[in-house]
N, C-alpha and C positions, 0 to 999 in steps of 0.2 A: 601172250599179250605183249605187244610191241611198246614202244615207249610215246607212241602218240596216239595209242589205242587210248578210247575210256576205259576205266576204270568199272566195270557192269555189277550192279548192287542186286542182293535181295532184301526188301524190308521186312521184318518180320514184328508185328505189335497187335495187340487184341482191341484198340483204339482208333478208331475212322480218322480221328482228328491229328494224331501222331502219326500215321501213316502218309495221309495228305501232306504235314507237313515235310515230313522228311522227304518225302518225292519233292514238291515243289521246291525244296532246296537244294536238293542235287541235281536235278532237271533244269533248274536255272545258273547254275556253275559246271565252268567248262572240266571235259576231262572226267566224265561222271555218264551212265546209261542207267537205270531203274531198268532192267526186266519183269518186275515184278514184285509184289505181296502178298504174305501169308497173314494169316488171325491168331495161326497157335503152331505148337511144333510140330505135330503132324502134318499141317500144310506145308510148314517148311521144309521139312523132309522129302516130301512129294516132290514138291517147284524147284527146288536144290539140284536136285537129283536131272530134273527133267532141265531145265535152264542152264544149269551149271554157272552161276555168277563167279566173279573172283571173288566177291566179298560178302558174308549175309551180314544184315544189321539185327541182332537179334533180340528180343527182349527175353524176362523170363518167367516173371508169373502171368499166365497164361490160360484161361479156361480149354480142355480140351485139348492141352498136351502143353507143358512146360517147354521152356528153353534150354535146361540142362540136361534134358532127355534126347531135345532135338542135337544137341550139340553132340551130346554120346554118340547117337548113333549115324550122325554124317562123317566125323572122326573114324569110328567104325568100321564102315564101308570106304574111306577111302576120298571120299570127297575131295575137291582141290579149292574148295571154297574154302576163304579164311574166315573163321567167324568174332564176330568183331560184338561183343555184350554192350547193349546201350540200353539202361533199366533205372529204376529210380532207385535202387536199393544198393548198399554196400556193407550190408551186414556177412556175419564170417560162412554164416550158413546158405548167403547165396553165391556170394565171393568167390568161396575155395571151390567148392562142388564144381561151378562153370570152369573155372582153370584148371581142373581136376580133371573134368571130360576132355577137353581138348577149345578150348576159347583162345584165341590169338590175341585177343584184349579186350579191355572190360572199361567201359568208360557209362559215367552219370547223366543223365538228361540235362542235367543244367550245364551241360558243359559247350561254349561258347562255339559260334558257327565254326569256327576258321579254327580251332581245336579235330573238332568234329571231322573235317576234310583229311586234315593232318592227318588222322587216324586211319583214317580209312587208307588213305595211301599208304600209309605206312603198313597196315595189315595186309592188302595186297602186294607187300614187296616180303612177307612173312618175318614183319618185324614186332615185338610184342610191344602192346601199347595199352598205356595202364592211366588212369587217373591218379591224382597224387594221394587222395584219401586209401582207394585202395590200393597203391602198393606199399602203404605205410602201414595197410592192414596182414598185407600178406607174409611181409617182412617179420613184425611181431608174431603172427602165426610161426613163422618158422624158428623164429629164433625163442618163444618162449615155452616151457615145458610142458605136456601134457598137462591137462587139469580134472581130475575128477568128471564127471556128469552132475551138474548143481551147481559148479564153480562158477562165479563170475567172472567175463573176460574185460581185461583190459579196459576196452569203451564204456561196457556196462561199470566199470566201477567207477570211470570218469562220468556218467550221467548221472548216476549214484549222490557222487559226492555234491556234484550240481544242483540237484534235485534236494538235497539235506540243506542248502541255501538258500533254499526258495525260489530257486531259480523256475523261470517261463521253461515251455516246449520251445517256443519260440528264440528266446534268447539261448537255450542250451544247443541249438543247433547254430545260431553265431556263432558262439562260442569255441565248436567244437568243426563248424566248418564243414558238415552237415543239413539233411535236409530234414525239416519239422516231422517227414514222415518217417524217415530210418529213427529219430530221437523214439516217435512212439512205438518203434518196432524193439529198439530197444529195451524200452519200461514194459513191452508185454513179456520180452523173455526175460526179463530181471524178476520180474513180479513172480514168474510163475517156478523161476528156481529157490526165491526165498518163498513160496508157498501165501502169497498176500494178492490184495486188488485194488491196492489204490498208495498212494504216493506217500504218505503218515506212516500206515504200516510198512513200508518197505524202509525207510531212514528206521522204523524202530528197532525192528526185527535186524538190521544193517549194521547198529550201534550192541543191539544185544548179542551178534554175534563176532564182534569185533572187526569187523568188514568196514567200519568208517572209524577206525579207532577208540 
């Protein structure tokens, strides 16, 4: 790729309306080509493979093949495509996995156009590019010690404590600088490691186990 080549993308998202639009945003800004779209990893895999873009945009929950499966096995084989995570989720379970297979960077749907570009450029020059939520997750992951299976992690004890205030979904995701739907993704794996369903019992069981002091 020359220095006044585009930039040649593959989009990858299970969503008519998110695929359109990312096309029509890089289609409209110079220094950018779309060869193409996938629905799931499988297809990514395939159009990857056969396209060879410099960059795939990829999401990762996915009916009919995830994005950390797609990511494994273009890594794999070899690929020269950078794969660049763009998903609405920044939980640890979908975070690490992706950067784990081989992801050149991980960035959130809310993240602003002129971020977005930045990224991408930067992944096709194979520089790693992260959002600030997630590499403040990835950092705690590394730096804090193995935890049991049941334990609560870090965020989850910060929605915890939120949540024993009475705090909104909505406001715990201000708060926390997050998105309303990672806060509920959270309160599902909180709930189901203190063994509870709903918001009362979890502060109870929180306080009786000394987890909110």
């Amino acid at each position: 790729m020359t220095d006044d080549a585009p930039i040649s993308l593959l989009i990858v998202d299970d969503h008519p309306v998110v695929r359109d639009g990312l096309r029509g945003m890089f289609e409209s800004a110079p220094g950018f080509a779309v060869l193409g779209e996938a629905t799931n990893g499988v297809e990514a895999v395939s159009l990857a493979v056969t396209l060879d873009p410099a960059v795939v945009l990829m999401d990762l929950r996915m009916p009919g093949g995830n994005g950390v499966e797609a990511i494994a096995e273009l890594t794999g084989r070899g690929a020269r495509a950078k794969i660049l995570v763009l998903t609405t989720y920044d939980t640890d379970s979908d975070t690490l996995p992706a950067i784990e297979a081989g992801a050149t960077g991980y960035l959130l749907k809310d993240a602003p156009r002129d971020e977005l570009f930045t990224a991408v450029r930067a992944a096709a020059e194979g520089r790693t590019v992260l959002s600030p939520a997630v590499a403040s997750r990835l950092v705690s992951a590394v730096r804090a010690p193995t935890t049991p299976s049941g334990a609560l992690s870090a965020r989850e004890r910060e929605v915890l404590a939120l949540v024993a205030k009475g705090t909104s979904n909505r406001e715990i995701a201000r708060v926390l600088f997050i998105s309303e739907a990672t806060v509920k993704t959270h309160l599902t794996h909180l709930y189901a490691k203190l063994g509870v369903n709903d918001r009362a019992a979890a502060v109870a069981v929180a306080y009786d186990r000394g987890i909110l002091g």
